[in-house]
LONUTI-457793 format. One record per residue (C-alpha): x, y, z; residue number from 1; chain. Coordinates in pm, 1 decimal. Layout:
<nodes>
+----------+----------+----------+-------+--------+
|     east |    north |       up | marlo | lodren |
+----------+----------+----------+-------+--------+
|        X |        Y |        Z |   NUM |      A |
...
+----------+----------+----------+-------+--------+
</nodes>
This chain:
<nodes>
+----------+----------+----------+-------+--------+
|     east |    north |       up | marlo | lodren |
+----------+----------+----------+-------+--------+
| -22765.8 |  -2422.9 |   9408.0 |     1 |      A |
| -23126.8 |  -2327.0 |   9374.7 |     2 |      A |
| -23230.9 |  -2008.6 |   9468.2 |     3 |      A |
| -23583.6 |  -1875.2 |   9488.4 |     4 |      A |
| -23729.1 |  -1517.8 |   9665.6 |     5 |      A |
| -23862.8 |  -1706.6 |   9983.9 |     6 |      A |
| -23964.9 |  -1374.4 |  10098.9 |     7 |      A |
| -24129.8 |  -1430.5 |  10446.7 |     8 |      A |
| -24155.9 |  -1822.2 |  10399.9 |     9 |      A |
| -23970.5 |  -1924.0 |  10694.4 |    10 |      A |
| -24061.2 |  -2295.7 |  10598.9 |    11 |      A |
| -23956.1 |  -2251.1 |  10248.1 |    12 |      A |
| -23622.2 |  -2115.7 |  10331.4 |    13 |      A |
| -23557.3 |  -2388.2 |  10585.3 |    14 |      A |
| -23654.4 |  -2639.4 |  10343.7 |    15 |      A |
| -23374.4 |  -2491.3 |  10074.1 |    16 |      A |
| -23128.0 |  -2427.3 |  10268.6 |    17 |      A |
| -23149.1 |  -2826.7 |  10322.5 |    18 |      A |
| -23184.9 |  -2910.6 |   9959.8 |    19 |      A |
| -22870.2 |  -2676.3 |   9865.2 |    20 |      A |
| -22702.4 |  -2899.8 |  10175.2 |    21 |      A |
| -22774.5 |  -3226.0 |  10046.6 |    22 |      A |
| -22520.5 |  -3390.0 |   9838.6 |    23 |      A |
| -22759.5 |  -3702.2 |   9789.2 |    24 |      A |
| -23000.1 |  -3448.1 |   9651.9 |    25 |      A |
| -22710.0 |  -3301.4 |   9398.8 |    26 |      A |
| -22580.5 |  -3638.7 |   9313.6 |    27 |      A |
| -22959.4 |  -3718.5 |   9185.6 |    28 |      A |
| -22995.1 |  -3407.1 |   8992.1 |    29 |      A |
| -22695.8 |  -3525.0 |   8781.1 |    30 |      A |
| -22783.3 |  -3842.8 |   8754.7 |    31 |      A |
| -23146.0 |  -3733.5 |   8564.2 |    32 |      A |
| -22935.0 |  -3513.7 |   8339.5 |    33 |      A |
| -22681.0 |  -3779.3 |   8266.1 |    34 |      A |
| -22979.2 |  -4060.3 |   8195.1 |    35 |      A |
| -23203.7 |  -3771.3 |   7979.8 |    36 |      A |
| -22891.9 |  -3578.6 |   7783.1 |    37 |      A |
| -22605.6 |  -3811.1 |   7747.9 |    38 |      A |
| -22832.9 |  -4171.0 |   7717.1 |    39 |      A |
| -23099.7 |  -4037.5 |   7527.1 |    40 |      A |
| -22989.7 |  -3705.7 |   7357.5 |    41 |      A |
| -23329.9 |  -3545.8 |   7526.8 |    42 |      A |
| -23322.2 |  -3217.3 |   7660.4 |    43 |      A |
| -23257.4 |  -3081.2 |   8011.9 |    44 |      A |
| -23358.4 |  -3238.2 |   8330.0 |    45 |      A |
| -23082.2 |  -3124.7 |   8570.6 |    46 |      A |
| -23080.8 |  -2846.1 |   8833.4 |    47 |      A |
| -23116.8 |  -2585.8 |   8556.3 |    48 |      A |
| -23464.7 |  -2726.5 |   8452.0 |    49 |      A |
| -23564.1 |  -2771.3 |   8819.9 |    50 |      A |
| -23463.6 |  -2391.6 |   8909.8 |    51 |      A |
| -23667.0 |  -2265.1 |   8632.7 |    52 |      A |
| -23975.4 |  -2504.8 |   8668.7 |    53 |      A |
| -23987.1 |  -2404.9 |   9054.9 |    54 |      A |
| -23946.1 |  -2024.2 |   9003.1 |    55 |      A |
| -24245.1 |  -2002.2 |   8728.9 |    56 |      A |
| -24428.6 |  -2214.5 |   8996.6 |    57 |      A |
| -24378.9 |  -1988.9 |   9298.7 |    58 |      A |
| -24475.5 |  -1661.4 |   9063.8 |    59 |      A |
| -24798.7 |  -1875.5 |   8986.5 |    60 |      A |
| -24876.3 |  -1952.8 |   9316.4 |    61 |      A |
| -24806.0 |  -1622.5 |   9448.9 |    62 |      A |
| -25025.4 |  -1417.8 |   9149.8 |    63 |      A |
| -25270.1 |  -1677.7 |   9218.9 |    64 |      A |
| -25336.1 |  -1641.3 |   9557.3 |    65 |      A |
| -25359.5 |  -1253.5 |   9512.4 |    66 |      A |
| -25638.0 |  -1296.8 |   9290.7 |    67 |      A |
| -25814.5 |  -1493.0 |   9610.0 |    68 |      A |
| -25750.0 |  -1857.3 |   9455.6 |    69 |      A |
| -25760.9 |  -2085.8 |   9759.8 |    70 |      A |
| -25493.9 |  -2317.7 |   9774.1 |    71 |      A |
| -25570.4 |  -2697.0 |   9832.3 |    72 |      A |
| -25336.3 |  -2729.0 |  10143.7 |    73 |      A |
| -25524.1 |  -2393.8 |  10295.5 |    74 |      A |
| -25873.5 |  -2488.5 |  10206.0 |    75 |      A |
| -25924.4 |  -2855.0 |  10298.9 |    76 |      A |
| -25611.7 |  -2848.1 |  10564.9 |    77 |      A |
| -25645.3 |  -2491.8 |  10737.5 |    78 |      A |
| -25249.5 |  -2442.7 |  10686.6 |    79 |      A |
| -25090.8 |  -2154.0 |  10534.3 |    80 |      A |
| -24982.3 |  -2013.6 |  10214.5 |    81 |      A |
| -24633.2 |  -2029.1 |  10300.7 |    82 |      A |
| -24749.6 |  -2467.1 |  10279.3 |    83 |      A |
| -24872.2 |  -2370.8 |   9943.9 |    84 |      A |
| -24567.3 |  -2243.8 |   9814.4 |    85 |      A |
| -24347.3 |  -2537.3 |   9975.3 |    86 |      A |
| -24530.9 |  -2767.0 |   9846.7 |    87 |      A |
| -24533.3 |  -2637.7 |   9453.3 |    88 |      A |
| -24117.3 |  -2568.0 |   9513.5 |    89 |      A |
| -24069.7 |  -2925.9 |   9611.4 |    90 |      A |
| -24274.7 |  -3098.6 |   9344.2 |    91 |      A |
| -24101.1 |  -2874.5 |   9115.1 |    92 |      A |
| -23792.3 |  -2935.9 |   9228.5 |    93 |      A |
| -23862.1 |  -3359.2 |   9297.0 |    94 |      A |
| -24119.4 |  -3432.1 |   8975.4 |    95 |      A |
| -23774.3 |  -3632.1 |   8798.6 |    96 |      A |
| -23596.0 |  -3779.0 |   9056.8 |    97 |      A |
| -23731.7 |  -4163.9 |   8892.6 |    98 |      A |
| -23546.7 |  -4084.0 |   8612.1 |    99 |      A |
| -23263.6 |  -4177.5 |   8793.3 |   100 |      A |
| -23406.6 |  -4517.8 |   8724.6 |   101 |      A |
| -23590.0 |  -4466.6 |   8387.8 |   102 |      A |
| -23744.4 |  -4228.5 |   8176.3 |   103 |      A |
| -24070.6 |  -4442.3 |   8126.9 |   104 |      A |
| -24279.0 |  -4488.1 |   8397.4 |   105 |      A |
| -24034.8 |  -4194.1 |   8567.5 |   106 |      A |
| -24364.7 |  -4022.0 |   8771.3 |   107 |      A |
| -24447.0 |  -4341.5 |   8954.1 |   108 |      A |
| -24068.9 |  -4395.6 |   9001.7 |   109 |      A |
| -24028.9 |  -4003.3 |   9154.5 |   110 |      A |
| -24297.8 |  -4094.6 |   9412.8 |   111 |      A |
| -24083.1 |  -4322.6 |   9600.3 |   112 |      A |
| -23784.6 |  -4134.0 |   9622.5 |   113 |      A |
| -23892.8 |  -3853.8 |   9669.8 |   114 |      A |
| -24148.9 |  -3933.9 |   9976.6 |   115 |      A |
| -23815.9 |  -3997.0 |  10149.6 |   116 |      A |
| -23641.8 |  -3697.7 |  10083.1 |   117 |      A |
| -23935.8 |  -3475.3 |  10171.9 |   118 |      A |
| -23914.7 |  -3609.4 |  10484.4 |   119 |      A |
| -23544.3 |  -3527.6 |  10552.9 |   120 |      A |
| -23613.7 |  -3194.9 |  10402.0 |   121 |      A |
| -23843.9 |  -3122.2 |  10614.4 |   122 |      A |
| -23761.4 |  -3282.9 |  10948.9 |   123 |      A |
| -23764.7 |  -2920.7 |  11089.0 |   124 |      A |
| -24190.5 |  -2918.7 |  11054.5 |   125 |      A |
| -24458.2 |  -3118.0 |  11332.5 |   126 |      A |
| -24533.0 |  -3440.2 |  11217.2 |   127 |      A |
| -24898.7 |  -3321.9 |  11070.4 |   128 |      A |
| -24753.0 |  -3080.0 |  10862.4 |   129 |      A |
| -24433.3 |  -3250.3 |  10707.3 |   130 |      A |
| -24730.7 |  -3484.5 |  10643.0 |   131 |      A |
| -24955.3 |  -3302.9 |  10428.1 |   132 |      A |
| -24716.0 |  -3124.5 |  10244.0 |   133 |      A |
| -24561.1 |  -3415.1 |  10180.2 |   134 |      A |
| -24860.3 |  -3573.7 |  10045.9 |   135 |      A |
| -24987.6 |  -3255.4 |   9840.6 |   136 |      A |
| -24600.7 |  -3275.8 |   9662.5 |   137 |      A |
| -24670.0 |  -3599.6 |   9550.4 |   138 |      A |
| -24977.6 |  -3559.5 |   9429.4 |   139 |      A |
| -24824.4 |  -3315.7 |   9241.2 |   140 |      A |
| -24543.4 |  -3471.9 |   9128.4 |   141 |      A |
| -24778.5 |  -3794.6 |   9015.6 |   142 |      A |
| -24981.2 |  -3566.3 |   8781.1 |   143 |      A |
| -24745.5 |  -3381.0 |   8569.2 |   144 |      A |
| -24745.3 |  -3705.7 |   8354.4 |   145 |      A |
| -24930.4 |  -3632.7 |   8027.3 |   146 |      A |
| -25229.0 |  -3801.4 |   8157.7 |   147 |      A |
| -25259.9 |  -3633.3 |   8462.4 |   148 |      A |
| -25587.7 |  -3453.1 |   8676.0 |   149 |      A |
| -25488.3 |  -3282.2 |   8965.1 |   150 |      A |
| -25692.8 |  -3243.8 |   9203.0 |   151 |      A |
| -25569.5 |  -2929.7 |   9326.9 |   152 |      A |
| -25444.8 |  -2594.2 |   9215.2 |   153 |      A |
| -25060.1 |  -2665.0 |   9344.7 |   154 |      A |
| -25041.6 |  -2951.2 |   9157.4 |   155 |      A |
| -25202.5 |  -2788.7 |   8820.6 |   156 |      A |
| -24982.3 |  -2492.9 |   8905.5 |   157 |      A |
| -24683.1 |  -2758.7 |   8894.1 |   158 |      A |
| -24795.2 |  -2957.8 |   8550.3 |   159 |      A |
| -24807.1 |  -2588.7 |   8384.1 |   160 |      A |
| -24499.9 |  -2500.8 |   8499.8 |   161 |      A |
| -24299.6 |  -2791.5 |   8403.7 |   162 |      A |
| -24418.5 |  -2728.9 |   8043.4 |   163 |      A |
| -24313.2 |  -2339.4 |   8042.3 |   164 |      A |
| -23950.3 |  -2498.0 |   8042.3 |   165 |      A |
| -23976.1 |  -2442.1 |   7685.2 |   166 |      A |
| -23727.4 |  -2186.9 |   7530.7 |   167 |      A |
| -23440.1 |  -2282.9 |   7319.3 |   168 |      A |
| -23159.3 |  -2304.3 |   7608.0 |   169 |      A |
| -23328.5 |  -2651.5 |   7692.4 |   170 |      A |
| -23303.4 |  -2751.8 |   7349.0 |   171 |      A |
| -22984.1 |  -2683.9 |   7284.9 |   172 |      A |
| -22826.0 |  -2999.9 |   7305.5 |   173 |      A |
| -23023.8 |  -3228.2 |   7130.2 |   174 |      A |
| -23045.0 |  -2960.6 |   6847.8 |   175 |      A |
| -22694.5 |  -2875.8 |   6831.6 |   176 |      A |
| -22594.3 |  -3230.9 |   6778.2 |   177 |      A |
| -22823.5 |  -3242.8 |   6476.4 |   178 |      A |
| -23128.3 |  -3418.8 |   6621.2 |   179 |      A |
| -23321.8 |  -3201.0 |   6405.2 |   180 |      A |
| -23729.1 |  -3285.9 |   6472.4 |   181 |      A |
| -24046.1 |  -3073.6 |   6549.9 |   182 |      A |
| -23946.5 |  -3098.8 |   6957.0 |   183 |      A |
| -23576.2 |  -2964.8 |   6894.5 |   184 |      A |
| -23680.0 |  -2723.7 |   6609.6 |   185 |      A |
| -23979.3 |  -2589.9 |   6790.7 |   186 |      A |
| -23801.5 |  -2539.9 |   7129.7 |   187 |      A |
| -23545.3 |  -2350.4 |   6928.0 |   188 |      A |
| -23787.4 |  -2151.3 |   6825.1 |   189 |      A |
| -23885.8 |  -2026.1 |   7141.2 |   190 |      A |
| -23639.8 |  -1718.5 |   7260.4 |   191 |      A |
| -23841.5 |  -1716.5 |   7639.2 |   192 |      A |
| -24098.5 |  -1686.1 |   7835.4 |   193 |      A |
| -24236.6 |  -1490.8 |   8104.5 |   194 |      A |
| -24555.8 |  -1457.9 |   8353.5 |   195 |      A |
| -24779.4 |  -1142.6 |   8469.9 |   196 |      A |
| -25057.4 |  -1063.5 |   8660.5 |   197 |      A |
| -25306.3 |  -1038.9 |   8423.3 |   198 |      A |
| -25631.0 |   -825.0 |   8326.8 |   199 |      A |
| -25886.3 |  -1052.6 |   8219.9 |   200 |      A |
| -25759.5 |  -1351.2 |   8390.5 |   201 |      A |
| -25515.6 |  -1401.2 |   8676.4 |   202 |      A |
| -25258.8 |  -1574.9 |   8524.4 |   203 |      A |
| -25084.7 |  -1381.8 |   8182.2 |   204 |      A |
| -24804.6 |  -1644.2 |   8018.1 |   205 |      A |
| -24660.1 |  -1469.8 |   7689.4 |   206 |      A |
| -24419.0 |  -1674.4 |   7447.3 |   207 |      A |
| -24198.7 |  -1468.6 |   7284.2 |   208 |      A |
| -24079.8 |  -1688.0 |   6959.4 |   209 |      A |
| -23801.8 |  -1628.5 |   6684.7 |   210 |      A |
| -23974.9 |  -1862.7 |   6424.6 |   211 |      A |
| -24343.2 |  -1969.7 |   6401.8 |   212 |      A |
| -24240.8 |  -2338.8 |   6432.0 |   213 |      A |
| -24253.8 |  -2258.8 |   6814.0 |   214 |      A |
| -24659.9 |  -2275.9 |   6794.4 |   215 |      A |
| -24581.5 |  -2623.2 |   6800.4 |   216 |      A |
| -24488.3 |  -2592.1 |   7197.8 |   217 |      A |
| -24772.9 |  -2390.2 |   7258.6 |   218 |      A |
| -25047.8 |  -2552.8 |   7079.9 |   219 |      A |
| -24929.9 |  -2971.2 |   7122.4 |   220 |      A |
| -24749.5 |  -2922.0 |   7474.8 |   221 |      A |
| -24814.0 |  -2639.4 |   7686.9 |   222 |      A |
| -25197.9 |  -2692.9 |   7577.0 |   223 |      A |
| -25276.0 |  -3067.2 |   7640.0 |   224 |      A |
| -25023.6 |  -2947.8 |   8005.2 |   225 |      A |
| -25315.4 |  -2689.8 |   8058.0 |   226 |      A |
| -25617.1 |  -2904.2 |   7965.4 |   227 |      A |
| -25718.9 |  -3103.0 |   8292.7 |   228 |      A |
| -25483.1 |  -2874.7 |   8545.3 |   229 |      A |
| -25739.5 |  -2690.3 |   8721.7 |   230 |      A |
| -25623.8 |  -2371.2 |   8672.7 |   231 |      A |
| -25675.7 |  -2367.0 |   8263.4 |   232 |      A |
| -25940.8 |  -2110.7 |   8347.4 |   233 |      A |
| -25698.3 |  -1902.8 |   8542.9 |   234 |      A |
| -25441.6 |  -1871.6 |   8261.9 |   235 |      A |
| -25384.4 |  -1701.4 |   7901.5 |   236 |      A |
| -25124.5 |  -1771.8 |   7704.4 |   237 |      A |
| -25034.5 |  -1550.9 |   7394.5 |   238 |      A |
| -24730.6 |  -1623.7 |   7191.8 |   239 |      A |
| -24561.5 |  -1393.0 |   6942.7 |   240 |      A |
| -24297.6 |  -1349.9 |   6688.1 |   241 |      A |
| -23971.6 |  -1080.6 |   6830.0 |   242 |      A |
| -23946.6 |   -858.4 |   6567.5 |   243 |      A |
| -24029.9 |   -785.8 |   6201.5 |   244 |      A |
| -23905.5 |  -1125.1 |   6042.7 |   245 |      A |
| -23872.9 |  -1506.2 |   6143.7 |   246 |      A |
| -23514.9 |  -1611.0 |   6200.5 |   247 |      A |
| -23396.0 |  -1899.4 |   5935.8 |   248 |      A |
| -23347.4 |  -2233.7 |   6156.3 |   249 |      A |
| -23260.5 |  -2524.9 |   5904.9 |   250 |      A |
| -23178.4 |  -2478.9 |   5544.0 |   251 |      A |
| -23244.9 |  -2880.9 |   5430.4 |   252 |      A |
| -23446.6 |  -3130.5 |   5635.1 |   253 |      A |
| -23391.3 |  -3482.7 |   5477.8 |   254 |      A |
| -23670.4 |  -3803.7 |   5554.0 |   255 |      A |
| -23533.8 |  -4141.3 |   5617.1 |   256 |      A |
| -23723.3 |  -4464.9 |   5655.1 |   257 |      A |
+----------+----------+----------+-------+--------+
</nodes>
């Protein structure tokens, strides 16, 4: 079950309680996790990677909009904020529903699928509403791919998210079963991370690491995520070592052709 603080979002409760309802929804969720852990040894993309890539979206959104960033949805649309944060909880909670079908070409495949279930989601909203929000989510959920350029501050608050999904509980798996590579090791590395209203910018993300190898997620990932989101200017990230020494992750790390 996912569960967000919906606060005063009437909408965005509504729209919850009818994901946490819908067993299609659930079945879907496993289905991403069986296709990314068990078929390809990646790491998570069930309900636990959703949750947490929809709660570090809604504190964006909501730190954001403090610090008088205009959401797309209010600026070009004249609806509300409580749109805004709808629309960043369902791309985060919708952005790998194509993996059901495939991992490549999964964005394009989410689009479909989940332009339906928006819509039974939100059959409670009048028709031009469930209609731009459901257009905003899937412009959202279309440019999380690497190569994405969103077009509005949702959807960069969604790409950033996504990558903050980071710390070694989602690499567990793949690492654990001795898939032992600079994705596995460097995820490992990474003991969590959290998000703050910051001083000089609005956004403050700090990495908290156990082993330097975790620069790797910051610098390669959550960097090229940030570059082209729209909101890079909004955001700063620091990352740091917990405590006085680097914890020991691999003793012997043998090349094969």
């Amino acid at each position: 079950m996912i569960k967000l603080q919906t606060g005063n979002n009437e909408i965005l409760r509504k729209a919850l309680d009818n994901i946490n309802s819908s067993e299609e929804i659930r079945v879907m969720w496993e289905m991403t996790n069986t296709n990314a852990i068990k078929r390809m040894g990646y790491s998570d993309h069930g309900i636990v990677h959703f949750q947490i890539v929809a709660d570090y979206a809604l504190q964006m959104c909501r730190i954001l909009a403090k610090s008088d960033k205009k959401m797309g949805i209010v600026k070009e649309y004249g609806l509300t904020m409580n749109h805004a944060e709808l629309v960043v909880v369902l791309a985060s909670l919708f952005h790998d529903l194509g993996m059901t079908i495939n991992r490549r070409g999964h964005e394009e495949y989410s689009l479909f699928i989940a332009s339906r279930v928006i819509d039974l989601v939100l059959d409670f909203l009048p028709v031009r509403e469930r209609v731009i929000v459901r257009g905003e989510t899937l412009h959202a959920i279309i440019n999380h791919r690497d190569d994405g350029h969103p077009n509005t501050i949702e959807a960069g608050i969604v790409r950033v998210a996504d990558a903050l999904d980071m710390s070694k509980g989602r690499s567990r798996i793949p690492f654990e079963k001795g898939e032992i590579n600079i994705h596995s090791l460097s995820a490992y590395a990474i003991n969590s991370v959290t998000l703050k209203e910051g001083t000089g910018v609005p956004v403050e993300i700090n990495i908290f690491m156990n082993n330097s190898s975790g620069i790797f997620q910051v610098d390669e990932l959550l960097k090229e995520k940030l570059k082209h989101s729209g909101i890079e200017r909004y955001c700063q990230v620091t990352a740091t070592i917990d405590g006085d020494s680097e914890k020991k992750l691999l003793t012997k790390f043998v090349v094969s052709a």
